[in-house]
C-alpha atoms as one frame of an Amber mdcrd trajectory, in Angstrom:
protein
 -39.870-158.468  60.609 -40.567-155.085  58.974 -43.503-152.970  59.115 -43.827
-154.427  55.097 -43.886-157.883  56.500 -46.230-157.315  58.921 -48.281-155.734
  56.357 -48.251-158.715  54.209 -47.929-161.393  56.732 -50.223-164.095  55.221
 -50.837-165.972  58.482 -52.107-162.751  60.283 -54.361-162.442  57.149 -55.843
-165.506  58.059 -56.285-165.106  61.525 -58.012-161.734  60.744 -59.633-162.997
  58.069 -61.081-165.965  60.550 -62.254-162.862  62.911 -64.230-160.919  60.627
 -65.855-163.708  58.660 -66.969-165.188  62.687 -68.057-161.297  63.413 -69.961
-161.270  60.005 -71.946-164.372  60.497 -72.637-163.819  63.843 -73.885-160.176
  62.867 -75.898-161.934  59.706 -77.679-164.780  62.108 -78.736-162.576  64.716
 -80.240-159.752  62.415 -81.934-162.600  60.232 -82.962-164.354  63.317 -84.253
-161.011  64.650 -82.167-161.115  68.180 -80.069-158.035  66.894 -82.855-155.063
  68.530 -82.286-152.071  66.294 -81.652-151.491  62.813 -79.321-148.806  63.426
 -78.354-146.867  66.661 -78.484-143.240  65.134 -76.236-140.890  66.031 -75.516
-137.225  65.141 -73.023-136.395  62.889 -70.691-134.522  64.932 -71.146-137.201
  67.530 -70.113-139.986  65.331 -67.281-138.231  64.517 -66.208-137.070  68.058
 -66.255-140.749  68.938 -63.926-141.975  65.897 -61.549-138.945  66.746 -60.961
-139.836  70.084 -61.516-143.386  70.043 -57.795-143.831  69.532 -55.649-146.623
  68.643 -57.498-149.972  69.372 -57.096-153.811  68.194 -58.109-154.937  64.983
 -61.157-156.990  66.138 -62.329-154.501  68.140 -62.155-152.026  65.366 -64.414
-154.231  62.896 -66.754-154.945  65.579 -67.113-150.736  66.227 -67.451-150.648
  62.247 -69.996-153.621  62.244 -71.834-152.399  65.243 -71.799-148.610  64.636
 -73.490-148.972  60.648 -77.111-149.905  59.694 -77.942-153.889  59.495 -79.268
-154.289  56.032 -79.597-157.739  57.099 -82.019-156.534  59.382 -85.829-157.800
  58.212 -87.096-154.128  59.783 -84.457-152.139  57.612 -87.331-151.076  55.186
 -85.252-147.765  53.820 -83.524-147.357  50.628 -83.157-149.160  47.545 -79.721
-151.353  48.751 -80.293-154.840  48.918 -78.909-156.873  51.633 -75.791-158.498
  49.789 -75.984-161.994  49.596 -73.043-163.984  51.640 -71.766-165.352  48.591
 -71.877-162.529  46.802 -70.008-160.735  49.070 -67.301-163.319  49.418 -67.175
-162.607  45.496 -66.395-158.916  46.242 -63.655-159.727  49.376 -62.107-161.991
  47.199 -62.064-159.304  44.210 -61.167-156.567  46.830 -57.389-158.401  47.564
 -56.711-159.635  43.762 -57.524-155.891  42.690 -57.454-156.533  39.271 -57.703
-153.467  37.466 -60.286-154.251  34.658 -59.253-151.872  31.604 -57.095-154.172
  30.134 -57.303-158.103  29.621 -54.136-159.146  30.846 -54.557-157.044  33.994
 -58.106-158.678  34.880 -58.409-162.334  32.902 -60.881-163.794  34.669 -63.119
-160.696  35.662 -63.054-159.587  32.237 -63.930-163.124  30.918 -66.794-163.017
  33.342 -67.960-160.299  32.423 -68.836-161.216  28.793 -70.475-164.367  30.111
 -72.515-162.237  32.553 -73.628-160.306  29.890 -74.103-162.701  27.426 -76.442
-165.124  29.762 -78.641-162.597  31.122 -78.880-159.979  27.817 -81.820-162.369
  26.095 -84.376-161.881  28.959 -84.275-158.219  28.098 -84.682-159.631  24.129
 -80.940-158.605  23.361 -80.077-161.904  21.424 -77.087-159.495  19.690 -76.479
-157.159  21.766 -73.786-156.643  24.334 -73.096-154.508  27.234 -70.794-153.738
  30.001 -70.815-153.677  34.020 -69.895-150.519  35.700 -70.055-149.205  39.303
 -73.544-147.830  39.771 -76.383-146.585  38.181 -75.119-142.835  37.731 -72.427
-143.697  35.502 -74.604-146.418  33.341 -77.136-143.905  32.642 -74.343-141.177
  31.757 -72.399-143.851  29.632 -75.663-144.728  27.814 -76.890-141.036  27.345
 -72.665-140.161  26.099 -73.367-143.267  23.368 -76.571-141.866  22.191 -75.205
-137.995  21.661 -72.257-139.690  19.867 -74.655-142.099  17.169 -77.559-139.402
  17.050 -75.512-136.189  16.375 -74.682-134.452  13.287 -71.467-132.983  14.522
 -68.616-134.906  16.197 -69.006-134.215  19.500 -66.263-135.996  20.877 -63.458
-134.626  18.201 -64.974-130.804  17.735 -67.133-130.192  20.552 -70.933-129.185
  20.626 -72.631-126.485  18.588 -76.334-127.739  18.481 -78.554-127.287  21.474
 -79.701-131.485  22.338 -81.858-132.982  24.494 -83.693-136.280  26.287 -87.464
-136.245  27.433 -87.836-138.220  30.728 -90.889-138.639  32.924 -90.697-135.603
  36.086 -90.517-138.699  38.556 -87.123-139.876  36.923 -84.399-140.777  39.186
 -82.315-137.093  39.093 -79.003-138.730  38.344 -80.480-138.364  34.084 -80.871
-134.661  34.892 -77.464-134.376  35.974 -76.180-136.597  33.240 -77.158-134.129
  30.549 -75.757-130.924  32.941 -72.389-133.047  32.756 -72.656-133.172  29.045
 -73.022-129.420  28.728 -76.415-129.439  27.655 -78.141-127.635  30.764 -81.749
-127.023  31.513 -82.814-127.132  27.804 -81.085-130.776  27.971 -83.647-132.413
  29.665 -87.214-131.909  28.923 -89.615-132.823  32.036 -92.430-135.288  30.938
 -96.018-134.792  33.310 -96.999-137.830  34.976-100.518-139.001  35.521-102.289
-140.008  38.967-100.276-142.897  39.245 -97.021-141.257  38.827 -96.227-142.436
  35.106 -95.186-140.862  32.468 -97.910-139.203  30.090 -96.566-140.859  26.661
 -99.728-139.009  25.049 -97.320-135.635  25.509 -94.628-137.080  24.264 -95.245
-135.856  20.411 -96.210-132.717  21.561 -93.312-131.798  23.649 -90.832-133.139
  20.996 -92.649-130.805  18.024 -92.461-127.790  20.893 -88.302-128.522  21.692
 -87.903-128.861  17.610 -89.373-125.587  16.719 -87.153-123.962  19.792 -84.253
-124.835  18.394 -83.305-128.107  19.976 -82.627-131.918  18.783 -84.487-134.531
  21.323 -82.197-137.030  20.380 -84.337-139.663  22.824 -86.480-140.299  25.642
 -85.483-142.076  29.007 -88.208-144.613  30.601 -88.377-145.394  34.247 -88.336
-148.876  35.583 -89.619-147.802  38.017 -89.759-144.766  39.184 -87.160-144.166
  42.468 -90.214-142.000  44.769 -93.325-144.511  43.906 -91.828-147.334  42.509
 -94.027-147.247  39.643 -93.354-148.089  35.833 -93.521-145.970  32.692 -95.609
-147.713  29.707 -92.300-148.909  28.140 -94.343-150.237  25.520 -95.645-146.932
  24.404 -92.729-145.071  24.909 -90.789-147.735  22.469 -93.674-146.996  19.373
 -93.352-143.278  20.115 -89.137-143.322  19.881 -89.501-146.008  16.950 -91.378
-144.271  14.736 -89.172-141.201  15.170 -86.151-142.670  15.165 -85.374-141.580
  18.606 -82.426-143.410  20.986 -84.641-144.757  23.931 -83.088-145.912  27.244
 -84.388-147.317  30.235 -83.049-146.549  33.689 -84.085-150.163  34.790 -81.460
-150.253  37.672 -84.191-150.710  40.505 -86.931-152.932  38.885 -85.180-154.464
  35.609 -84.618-157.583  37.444 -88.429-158.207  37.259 -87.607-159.674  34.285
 -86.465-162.751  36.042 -89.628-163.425  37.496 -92.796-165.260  35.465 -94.922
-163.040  38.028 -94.100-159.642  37.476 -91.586-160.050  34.250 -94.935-158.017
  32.532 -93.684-154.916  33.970 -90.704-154.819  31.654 -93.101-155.605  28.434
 -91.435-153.552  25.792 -87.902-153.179  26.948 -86.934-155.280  24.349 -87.663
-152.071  22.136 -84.887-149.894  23.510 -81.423-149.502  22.484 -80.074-149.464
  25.577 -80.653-150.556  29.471 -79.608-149.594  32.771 -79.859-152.861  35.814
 -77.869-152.209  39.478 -77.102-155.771  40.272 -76.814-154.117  43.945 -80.659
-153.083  44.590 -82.755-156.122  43.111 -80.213-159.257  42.679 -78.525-159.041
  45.881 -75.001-158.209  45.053 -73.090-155.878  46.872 -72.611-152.015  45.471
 -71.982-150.799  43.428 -72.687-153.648  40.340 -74.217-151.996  37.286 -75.100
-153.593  34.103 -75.524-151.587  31.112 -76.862-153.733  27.975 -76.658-152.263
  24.582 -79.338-153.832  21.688 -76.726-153.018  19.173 -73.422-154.851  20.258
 -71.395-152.431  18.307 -73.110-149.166  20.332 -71.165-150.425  23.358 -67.435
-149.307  21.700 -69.109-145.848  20.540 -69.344-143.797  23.718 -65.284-143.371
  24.089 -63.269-143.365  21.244 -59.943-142.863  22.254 -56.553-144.452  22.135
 -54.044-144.536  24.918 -51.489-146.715  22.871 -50.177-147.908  26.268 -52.719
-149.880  27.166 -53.824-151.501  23.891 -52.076-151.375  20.437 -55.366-152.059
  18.244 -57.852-149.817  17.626 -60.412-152.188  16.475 -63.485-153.467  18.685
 -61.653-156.001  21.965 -64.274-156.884  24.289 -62.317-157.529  26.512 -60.151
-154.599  26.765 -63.540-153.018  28.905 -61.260-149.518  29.187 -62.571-149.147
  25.593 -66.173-149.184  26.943 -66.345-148.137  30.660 -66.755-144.549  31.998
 -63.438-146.307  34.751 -59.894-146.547  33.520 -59.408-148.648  36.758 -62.463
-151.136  37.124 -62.891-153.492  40.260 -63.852-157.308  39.767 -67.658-156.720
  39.203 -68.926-159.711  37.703 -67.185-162.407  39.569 -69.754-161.040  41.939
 -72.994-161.688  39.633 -71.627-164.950  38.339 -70.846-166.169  41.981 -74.620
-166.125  42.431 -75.158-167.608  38.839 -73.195-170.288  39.108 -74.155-171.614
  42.629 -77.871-170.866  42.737 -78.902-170.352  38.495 -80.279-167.259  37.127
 -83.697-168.037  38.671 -82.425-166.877  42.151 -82.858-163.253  40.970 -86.743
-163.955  40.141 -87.063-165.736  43.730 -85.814-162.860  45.030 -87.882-159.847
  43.087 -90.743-162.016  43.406 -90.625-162.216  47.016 -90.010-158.433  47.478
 -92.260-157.211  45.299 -95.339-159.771  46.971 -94.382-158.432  50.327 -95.509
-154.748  49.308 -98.289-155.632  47.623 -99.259-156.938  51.271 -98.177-153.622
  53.048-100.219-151.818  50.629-103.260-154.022  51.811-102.796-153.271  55.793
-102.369-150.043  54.849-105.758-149.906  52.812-107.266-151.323  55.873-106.378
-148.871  58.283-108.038-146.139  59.370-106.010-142.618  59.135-103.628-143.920
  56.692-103.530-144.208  52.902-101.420-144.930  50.301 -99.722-142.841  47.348
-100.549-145.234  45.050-101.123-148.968  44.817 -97.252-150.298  44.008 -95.859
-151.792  41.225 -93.271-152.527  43.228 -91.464-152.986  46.717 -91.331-149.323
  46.795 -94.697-148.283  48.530 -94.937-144.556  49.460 -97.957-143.804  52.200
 -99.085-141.538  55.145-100.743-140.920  58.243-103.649-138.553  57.429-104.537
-135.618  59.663-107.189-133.028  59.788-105.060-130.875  56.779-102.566-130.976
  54.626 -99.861-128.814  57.167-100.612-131.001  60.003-100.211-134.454  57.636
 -97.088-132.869  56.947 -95.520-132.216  60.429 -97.189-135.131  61.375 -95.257
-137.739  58.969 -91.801-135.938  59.495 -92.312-136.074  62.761 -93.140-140.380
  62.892 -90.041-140.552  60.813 -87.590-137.854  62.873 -88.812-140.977  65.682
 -88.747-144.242  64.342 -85.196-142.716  62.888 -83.974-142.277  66.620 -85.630
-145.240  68.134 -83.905-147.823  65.840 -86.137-150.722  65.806 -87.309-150.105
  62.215 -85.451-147.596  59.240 -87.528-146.264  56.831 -87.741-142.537  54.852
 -90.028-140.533  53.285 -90.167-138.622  49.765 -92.434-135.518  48.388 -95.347
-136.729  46.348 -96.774-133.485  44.486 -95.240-131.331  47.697 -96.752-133.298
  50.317 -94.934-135.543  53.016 -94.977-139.197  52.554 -93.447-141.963  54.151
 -91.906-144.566  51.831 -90.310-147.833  52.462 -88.263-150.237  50.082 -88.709
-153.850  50.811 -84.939-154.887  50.095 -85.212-157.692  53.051 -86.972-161.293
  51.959 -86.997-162.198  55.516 -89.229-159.458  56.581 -93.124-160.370  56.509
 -95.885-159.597  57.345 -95.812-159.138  61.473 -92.765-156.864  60.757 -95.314
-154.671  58.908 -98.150-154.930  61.192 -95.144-153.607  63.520 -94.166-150.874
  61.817 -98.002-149.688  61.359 -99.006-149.906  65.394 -95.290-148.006  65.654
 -96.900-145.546  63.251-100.074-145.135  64.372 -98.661-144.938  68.367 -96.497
-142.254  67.426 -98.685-140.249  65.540
């Protein structure tokens, strides 16, 4: 048998495959089940790398247990750190399974059923965000949905082609200050620089001031520059907190402005009948961002990006590689017409995995849980002495501090609690800049974590401090 064969050797698949799956589920029971200790056992850097340099040649099972072993448990109910859900089993199965067909999704006949599935993805879950005729594609993350939608927008809005001749005009998007910074670095791709994106104020709760909104547009206008749209945050990635999508849709509507929400952490809320309300006026925007991979449990990266106007979606890219297609006409499902990728994994065999076994109201279960659980942790933390939050959340993002006798020492005080808890392993959490001060911040990604595991993390906190 050759090296090849070996390679390829479908019964050592299966006796690998038999390995990891046992190594998975064992590592999934015990976190849920809360007999795994740590989160994470941190190490340096350069110390994590010494020990893959010279750990050498070792078996295969040893080497996924190292790999399992030596990376954080987002299975873990005390992993309370960024916005990555733990992937549900099936979901993940979804992406193995994806991971050895490797069908490259520009092209139909080189991804049938992915590219299938992806229609019917789109198609089932558009209407909750009131698309009845819209469309939309999935992508790998956020960053590129947001860049795809903002590309789209400059193409319909401008007076020049852009895509055939290159840009003369000075253009721009208004976005709230708290926006996630990947739409800042969407308009620096597209040449635009600074001018490109024009900083919205945010009030005491961290949302956008829509009231400067006309006001800021007039000011870019007589500079010189097109606002071609505004972005809204759903939520915010710091606080977790909403824009007034409503408002925000009346201001770009009655100036005929492209308006796009970054929903890719909380646009799943729309699945829930107890916090859909947060998304009240989406249904006003032309186009959406939703990771599939923070609030619906699907590993990353899974991006949907739903377009109000089904037509918008085949006006970002408008090339032709004659190799790949021979029409020039709308295909949805040639996606390489549509997608940022000309090489696109199986996405939404992932997001229909979890459609077909559990129904679309799994998501909802899911948000609803999350977001109820912060809405407790903001309560404890109400109730404790020397502690107080950033704001009441919206969301499972809830940003709050240990209070000293000044603003320095609150400072030091919370990077310091976090520098520990981040070397003692038990729980994982981070902490963000609110107005230049120190805050810790946790995102409730785990529905098995409750309410001890926060009392926890507060005596942790407080002992610490």
């Amino acid at each position: 048998m050759t090296t090849l064969d070996q390679v390829y050797d479908a019964e050592e698949f299966r006796r690998l495959g038999h390995i990891l799956i046992d190594q998975l589920a064992d590592n999934l029971c015990q976190n849920i089940n809360r007999d795994q200790q740590k989160v994470l056992d941190f190490l340096e850097p350069d110390d994590h790398y010494q020990f893959w340099q010279q750990a050498g040649t070792m078996d295969t099972e040893r080497y996924f247990e190292e790999v399992m072993q030596k990376s954080i448990q987002l299975h873990h109910p005390k992993f309370m750190g960024h916005q990555v859900t733990p992937p549900a089993p099936l979901a993940a199965l979804a992406a193995l399974q994806g991971a050895l067909l490797n069908s490259g999704g520009a092209v139909y006949e080189m991804a049938a059923a992915s590219s299938a599935l992806e229609k019917v993805v789109i198609d089932r879950l558009k209407p909750y965000f009131g698309f009845f005729d819209g469309d939309g594609i999935i992508t790998s993350g956020g960053t590129i949905a947001n860049l795809t939608a903002l590309i789209c927008a400059r193409n319909i809005k401008a007076s020049e082609n852009v895509w055939q001749e290159g840009q003369k005009e000075k253009y721009a998007f208004m976005v709230s200050e708290e926006a996630h910074y990947c739409i800042d670095r969407a308009v620096r791709i597209m040449g635009w620089g600074s001018d490109g994106i024009i900083k919205v104020p945010v009030d005491d709760r961290f949302t956008m001031k829509t009231e400067l909104l006309a006001g800021l547009y007039q000011k870019a206008s007589e500079e010189g520059i097109t606002v071609f749209g505004v972005v809204g945050s759903a939520p915010t990635t710091s606080t977790g907190i909403y824009d007034n999508l409503k408002e925000i849709g009346l201001f770009c509507k009655e100036n005929s402005l492209w308006y796009h929400i970054d929903a890719a952490h909380g646009g799943p809320a729309i699945f829930s009948e107890k916090y859909k309300f947060l998304m009240d006026g989406c249904e006003m925007a032309d186009s959406i961002t939703v990771d599939a991979h923070k609030m619906m449990m699907v590993p990353s990266l899974t991006t949907m990006l739903f377009f109000k106007n089904g037509k918008d979606s085949y006006r970002t890219f408008a090339q032709q590689a004659q190799y790949l297609w021979s029409a020039s006409d709308e295909e949805w499902y040639n996606y390489g017409k549509r997608t940022m990728e000309c090489t696109k994994i199986m996405l939404s065999t992932r997001i229909y995995a979890l459609i077909n076994a559990y129904g679309v109201s799994v998501f909802g279960d899911y948000v609803t849980q999350c977001y109820n659980l912060a809405n407790t942790f903001a309560q404890l933390i109400m109730d404790e002495d020397g502690m107080e939050l950033a704001v009441f959340p919206d969301s499972n993002i809830v940003c709050f501090r240990v209070v000293k006798e000044d603003e320095t020492a609150t400072d030091e005080c919370n990077i310091m609690v976090r520098n520990n808890i981040l070397r003692e392993g038990k729980f994982y959490i981070v902490q963000t800049k609110l107005n230049g001060r120190v805050y810790l911040r946790v995102s409730l990604m785990n529905p098995f974590t409750n309410a001890d595991d926060l009392r926890e993390l507060l005596d942790t906190i407080k002992k610490i401090a």
